[in-house]
MILUMVO-536928 format. One record per residue (C-alpha): residue number from 1; residue in three letters; z, y, x. Coordinates in nm, 3 decimals. Example, Ala and Ser with C-alpha at 12.3 -4.5 7.8 and 13.67 -1.06 7.14 Angstrom:
BEGIN
  seq  type       pz       py       px
    1   ALA    0.780   -0.450    1.230
    2   SER    0.714   -0.106    1.367
END
This chain:
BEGIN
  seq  type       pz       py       px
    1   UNK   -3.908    8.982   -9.616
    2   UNK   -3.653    9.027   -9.348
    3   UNK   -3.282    9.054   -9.435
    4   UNK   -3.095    8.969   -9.140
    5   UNK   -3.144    9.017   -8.809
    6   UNK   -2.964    8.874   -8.510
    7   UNK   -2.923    9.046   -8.180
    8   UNK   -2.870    8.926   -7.836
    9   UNK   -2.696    9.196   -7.638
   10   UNK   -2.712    9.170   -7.264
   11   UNK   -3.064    9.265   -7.154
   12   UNK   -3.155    9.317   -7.521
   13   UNK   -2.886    9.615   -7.647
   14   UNK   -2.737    9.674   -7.333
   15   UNK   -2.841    9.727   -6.947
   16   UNK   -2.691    9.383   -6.802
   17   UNK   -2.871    9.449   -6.468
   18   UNK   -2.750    9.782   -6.404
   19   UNK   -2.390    9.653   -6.506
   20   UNK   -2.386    9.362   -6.309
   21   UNK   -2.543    9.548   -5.969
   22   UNK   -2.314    9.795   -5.965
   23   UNK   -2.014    9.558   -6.057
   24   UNK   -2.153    9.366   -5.732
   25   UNK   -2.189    9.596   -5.495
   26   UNK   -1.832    9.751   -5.566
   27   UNK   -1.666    9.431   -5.588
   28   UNK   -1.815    9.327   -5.226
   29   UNK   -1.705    9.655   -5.076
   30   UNK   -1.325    9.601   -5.286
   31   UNK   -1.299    9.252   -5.087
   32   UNK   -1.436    9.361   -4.757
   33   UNK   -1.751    9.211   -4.767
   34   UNK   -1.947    9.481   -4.672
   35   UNK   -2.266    9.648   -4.804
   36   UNK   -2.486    9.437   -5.046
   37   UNK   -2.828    9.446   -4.961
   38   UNK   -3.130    9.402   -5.274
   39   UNK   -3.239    9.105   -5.078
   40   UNK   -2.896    8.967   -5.176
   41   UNK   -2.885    9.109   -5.475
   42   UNK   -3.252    8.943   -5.568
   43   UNK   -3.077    8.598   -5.393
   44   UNK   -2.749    8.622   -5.641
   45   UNK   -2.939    8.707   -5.926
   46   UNK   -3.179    8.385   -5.846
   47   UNK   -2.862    8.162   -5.870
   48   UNK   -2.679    8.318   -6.169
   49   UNK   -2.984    8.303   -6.358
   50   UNK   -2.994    7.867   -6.286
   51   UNK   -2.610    7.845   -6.361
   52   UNK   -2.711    8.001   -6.654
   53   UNK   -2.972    7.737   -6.748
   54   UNK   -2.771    7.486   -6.654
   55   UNK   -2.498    7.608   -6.920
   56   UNK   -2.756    7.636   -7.209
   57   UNK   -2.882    7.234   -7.133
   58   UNK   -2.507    7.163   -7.116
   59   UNK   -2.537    7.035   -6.806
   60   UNK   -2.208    7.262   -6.691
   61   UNK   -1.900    7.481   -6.850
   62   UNK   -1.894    7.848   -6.868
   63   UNK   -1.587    7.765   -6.634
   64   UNK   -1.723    7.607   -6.364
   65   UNK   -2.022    7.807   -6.392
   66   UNK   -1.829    8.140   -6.313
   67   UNK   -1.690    8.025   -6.030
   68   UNK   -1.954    7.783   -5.881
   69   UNK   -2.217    8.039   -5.877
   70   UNK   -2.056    8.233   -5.621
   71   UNK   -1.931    7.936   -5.433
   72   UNK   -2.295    7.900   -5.391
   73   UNK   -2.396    8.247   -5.292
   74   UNK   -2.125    8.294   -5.091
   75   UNK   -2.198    7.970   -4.894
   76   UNK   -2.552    8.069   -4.805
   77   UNK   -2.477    8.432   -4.702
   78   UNK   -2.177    8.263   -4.477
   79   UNK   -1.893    8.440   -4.671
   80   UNK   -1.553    8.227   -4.708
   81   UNK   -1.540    8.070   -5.059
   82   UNK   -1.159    8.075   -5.036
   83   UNK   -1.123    8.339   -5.292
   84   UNK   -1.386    8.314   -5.530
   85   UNK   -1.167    8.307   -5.834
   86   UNK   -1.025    8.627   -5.765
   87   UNK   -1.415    8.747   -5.678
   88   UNK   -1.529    8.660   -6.024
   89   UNK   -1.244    8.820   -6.214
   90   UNK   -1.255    9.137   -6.097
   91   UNK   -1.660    9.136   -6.075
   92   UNK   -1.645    9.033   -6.435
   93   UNK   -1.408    9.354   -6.479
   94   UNK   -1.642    9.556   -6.318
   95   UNK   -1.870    9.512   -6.558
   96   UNK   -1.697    9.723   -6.834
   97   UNK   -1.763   10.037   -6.503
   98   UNK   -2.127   10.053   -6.651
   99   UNK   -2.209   10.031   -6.985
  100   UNK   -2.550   10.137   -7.075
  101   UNK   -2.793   10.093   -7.314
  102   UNK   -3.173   10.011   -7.306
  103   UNK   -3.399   10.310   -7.401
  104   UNK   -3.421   10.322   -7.800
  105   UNK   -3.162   10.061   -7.816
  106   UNK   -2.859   10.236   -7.951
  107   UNK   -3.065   10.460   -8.199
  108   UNK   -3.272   10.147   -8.304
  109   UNK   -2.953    9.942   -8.468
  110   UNK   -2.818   10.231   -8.569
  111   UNK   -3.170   10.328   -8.798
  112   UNK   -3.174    9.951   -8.910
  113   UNK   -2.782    9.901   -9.045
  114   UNK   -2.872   10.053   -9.368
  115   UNK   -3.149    9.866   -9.444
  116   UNK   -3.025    9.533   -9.282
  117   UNK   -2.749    9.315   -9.208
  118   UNK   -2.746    9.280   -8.814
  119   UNK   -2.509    9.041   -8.626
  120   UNK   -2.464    9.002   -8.241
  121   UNK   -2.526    8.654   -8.122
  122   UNK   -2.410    8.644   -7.752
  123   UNK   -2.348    8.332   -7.456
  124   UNK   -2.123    8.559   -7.257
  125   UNK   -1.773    8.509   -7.201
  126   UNK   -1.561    8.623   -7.532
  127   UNK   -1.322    8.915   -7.425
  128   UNK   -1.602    9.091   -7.153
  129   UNK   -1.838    9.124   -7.440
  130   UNK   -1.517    9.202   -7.724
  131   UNK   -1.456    9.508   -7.523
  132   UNK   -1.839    9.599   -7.417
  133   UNK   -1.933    9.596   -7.741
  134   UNK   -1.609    9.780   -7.822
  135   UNK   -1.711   10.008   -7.507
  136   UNK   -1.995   10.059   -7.689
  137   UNK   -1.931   10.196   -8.003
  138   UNK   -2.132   10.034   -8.188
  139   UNK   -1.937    9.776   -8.360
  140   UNK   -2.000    9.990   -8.677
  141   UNK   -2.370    9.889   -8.676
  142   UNK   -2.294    9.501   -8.734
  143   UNK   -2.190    9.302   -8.989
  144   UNK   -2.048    9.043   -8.751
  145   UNK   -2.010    8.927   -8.375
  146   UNK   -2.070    8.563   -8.261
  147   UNK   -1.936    8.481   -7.941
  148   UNK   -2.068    8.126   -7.775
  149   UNK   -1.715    8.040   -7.635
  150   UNK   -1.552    8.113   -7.997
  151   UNK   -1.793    7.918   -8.155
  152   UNK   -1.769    7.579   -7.889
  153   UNK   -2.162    7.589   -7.841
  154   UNK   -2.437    7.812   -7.712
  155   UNK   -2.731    7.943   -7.781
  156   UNK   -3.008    7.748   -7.787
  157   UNK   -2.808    7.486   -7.963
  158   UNK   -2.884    7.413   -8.320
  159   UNK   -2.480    7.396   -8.412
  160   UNK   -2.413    7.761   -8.281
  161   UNK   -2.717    7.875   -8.524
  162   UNK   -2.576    7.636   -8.813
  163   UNK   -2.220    7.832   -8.742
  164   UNK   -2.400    8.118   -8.813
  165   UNK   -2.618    8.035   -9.107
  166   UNK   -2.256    7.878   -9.235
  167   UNK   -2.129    8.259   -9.229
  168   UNK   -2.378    8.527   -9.302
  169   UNK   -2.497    8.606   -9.653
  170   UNK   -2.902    8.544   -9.619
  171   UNK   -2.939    8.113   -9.668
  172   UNK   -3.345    8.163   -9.585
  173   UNK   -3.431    8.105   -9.287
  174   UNK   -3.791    8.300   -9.318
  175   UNK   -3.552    8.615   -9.389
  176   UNK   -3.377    8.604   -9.083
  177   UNK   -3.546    8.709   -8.699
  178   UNK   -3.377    8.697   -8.379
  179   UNK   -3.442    8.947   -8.099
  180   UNK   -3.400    8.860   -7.748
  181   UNK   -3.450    8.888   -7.378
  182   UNK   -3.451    8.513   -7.289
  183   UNK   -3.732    8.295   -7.402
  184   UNK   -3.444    8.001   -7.302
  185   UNK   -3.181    8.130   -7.534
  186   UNK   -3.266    8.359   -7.762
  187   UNK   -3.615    8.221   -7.839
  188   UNK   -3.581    7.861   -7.836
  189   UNK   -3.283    7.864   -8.061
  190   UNK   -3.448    8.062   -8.301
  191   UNK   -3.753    7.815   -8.297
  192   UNK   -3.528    7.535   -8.333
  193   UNK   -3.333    7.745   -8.597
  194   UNK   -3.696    7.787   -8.826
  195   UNK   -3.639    8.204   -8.799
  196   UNK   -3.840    8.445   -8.665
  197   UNK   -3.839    8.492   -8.318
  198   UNK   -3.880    8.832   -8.110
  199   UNK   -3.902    8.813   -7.746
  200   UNK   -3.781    9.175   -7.610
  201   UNK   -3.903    9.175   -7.278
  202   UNK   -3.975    9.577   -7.103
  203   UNK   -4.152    9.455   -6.811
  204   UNK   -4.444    9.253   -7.007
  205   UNK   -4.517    9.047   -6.767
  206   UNK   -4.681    8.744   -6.892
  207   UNK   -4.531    8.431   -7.034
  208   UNK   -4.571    8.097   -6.830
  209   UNK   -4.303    7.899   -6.990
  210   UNK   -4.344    7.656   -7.326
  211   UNK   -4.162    7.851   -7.516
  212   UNK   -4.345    8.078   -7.752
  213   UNK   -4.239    8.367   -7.936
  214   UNK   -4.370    8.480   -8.228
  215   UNK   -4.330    8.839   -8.124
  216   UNK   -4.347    9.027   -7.835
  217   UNK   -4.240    9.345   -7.764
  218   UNK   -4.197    9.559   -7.466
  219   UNK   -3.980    9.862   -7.701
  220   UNK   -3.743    9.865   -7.918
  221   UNK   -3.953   10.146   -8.129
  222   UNK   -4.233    9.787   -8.089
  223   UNK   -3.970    9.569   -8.289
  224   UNK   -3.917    9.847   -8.543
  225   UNK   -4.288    9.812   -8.615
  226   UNK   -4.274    9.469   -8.625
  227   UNK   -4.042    9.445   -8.902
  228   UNK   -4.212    9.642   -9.117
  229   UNK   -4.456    9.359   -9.137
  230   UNK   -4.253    9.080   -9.224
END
């Protein structure tokens, strides 16, 4: 039986993609770079996302992958990479603009904190998601936060999952399931973790990687459904 559940938040809780294309397209127009088109949008998003899964191979630092991402981007779109420090900062500010949750999301963990002990389980950087979740409100739903830069690994590692196990109550690792949008992150950390593993993904479309979840679902109202089988 399930007593613990751990929650990714970007993409899972909360609407990352709204947050970070509107951060985007105010930040460009803040440092004169014009109007951002979806074709760039779809080309920044392509990059971030292999930064990304460079970070969770360890293969670079959250540091360098900030930055370097928009070194990139910029470089192909032919803007001058002189300031992309500065870029980063107040893009990464700009995400606090919109906070908004995916449908069901906010009344789902709120429905489950009696019944469960729920902790957030996050790669992003530690004081943007401090004050989104604190944005939020709904720091009042979960028993704990765990942060990948406060912990020194990130998810899928097996030592940020053994920092958890070392600090929440539940010891089994059959009582424990971990819902998520990445089958990278979320998924394969829980498989190498021996929990449950619940892929949240809204726009179904069909899995061609090798990492399989046990779950699927495309709702949140789907995972409540799901728990009440395990």
């Amino acid at each position: 039986m399930i007593q613990t559940i751990l929650w990714d938040i970007d993409g899972t809780i909360l609407n990352f993609h709204r947050s970070a294309e509107n951060s985007l397209k105010n930040t460009f127009k803040k440092f004169g770079y014009g109007e951002i088109t979806d074709e760039l949008l779809h080309m920044y998003e392509e990059i971030n996302d292999v930064y990304w899964c460079k970070l969770e191979k360890g293969e670079i630092t959250k540091e360098k992958l900030l930055v370097e991402r928009f070194v990139e981007f910029f470089t192909k779109i032919g803007v001058e990479t002189t300031r992309v420090v500065e870029f980063n900062q107040a893009y990464l500010n700009g995400l606090l603009d919109t906070v908004v949750f995916m449908p069901e999301a906010y009344e789902t963990v709120k429905k489950l904190h009696p019944e469960y002990k729920q902790y957030i389980v996050t790669n992003g950087v530690k004081e943007l998601q401090r004050k989104k979740i604190a944005k939020a409100h709904i720091e009042e739903f979960f028993d704990g936060i765990f942060i990948s830069d406060e912990i020194g690994y990130e998810k899928p590692h097996i030592e940020f999952f053994n920092y958890v196990f070392d600090r929440i109550p539940t010891k089994n690792p059959d009582e424990v399931i971990i819902i998520g949008n990445s089958l990278t992150s979320d998924i394969a950390g829980g498989i190498r973790a021996g929990i449950h593993t619940c892929w949240y993904h809204p726009s179904n479309e069909e899995n061609h990687s090798d990492v399989k979840p046990e779950f699927t679902v495309t709702s949140h109202l789907a995972f409540q459904e799901i728990l009440k089988q395990l």
